[in-house]
C-alpha positions, 0 to 999 in steps of 0.5 A: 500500500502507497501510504500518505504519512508525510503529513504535518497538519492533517492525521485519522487520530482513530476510526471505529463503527464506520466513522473515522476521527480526524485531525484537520489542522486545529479542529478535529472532525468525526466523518463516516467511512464504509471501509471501517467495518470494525469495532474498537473501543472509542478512546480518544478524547476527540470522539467525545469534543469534536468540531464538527461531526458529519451524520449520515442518514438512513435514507441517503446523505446526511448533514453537518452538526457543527459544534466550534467551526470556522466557515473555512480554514486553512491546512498546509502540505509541504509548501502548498496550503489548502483552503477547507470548508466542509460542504454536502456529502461529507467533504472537507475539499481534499482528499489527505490520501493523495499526498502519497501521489504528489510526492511520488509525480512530483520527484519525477517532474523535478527530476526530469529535465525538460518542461513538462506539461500535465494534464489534470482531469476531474481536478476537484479543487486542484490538490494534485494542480498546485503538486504539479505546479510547485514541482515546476510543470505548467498544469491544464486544470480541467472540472467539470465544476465552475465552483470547484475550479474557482476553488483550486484558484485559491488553492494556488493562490494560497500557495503562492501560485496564482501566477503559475503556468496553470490553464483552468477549464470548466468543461466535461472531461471527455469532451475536453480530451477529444477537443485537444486531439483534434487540435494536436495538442499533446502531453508528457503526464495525464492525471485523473481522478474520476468519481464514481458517478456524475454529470457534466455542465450540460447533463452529461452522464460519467458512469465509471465502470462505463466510461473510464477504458474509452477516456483512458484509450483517448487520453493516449492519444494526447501523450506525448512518445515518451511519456513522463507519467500516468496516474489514475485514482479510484475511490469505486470499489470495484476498480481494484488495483489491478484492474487499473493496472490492466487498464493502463498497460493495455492502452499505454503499452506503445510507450516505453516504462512500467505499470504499478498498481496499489491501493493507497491509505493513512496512518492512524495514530493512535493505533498503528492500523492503516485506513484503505482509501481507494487504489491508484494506478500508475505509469511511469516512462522510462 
């Protein structure tokens, strides 16, 4: 497992009864997770004075019980600062669990010698856009979202960024992708991050276990002949690490390097256990 454990400002302090409690900065939170299936004894003291705490209902979602919240804070990683709000559907407007791929792109953009350009695709608020960029690639940011592009904006600026070389697109992926390929634009490094389900700004229906291969198969078109690198991330269960793997070798086997595949978690602290979040698939040129 690829483990995100270089983090200074965000920790899972403990997890039990399909939630888990976290550390976000100064302000714990107590959020639910469908892979913590066990049942320890809930003894730290964050379980009992949190900030805030993310209720699931029966029925479908949930909502928020806020305690002592601000309405956004910030969190820092390495030299980047990301801007937090929690939002529906549980978010706080980062996934921690990326880090373990930002450190591992972002020795190979340093350590590459020549420009890179990175293709960022389901960018979210852009945690793996600001990675890149402080490495010292130019970034196309593309989301599907106007809010969450405007997001990543902050994100970078935050960071000291806000004049990198980033191009922000608020567009259906996909349709994004063809576009560039009739226009020849082409790139050393893809990186996306899909969900499971959802739609793009006029309704366009994403549906992962459908539509992932023919976005992958087109996205080779894009690269250039010798790739630096390929991520994808999956949170769907049924996209297990070597399913993403297969994916990858298959469409990308023209191109000289190696395919890994692993799932990627957290250390949680108070116990020594590591939380599972979802796999990542990678290539790496050579």
């Amino acid at each position: 497992m690829w483990l995100a454990d270089n983090w200074k400002d965000y920790e899972v302090i403990d997890c039990s009864k399909g939630e888990k409690l976290e550390r976000w900065g100064d302000y714990i939170l107590v959020r639910p997770d469908p892979q913590v299936i066990w049942d320890t004894p809930r003894k730290e003291k964050g379980w009992h004075k949190m900030n805030a705490h993310y209720h699931r209902s029966k029925k479908g979602g949930g909502e928020w019980e806020f305690f002592d919240l601000p309405q956004q804070w910030s969190i820092h990683y390495r030299s980047l600062t990301f801007q937090l709000k929690p939002f529906s559907f549980k978010h706080t407007g980062l996934f921690p669990e990326q880090a373990a791929n930002w450190d591992w792109f972002s020795e190979l953009i340093k350590k590459a010698g020549r420009p890179v350009k990175v293709l960022n695709l389901f960018a979210y608020t852009g945690g793996a856009t600001i990675a890149a960029a402080a490495a010292g690639a130019s970034v196309t940011h593309v989301d599907a979202s106007k809010g969450m592009v405007t997001w990543a904006k902050e994100n970078a600026a935050s960071s000291g960024l806000a004049d990198a070389p980033i191009r922000w697109i608020v567009d259906d992926c996909v349709k994004f992708v063809e576009r560039e390929i009739r226009r020849g634009n082409h790139y050393d490094a893809i990186i996306m991050d899909p969900p499971s389900y959802g739609r793009g700004p006029k309704g366009e229906i994403w549906k992962i276990e459908e539509s992932i291969h023919p976005l992958v198969k087109l996205c080779a078109q894009l690269l250039v002949d010798r790739p630096l690198f390929f991520l994808i991330n999956s949170y769907t269960t049924g996209l297990q690490p070597a399913v993403l793997s297969y994916l990858i070798g298959t469409e990308l086997k023209r191109f000289p390097g190696k395919v890994t595949a692993d799932e990627i978690g957290l250390p949680v602290s108070s116990n020594g256990l590591t939380l599972p979040c979802g796999a990542s698939g990678r290539f790496e040129g050579i």
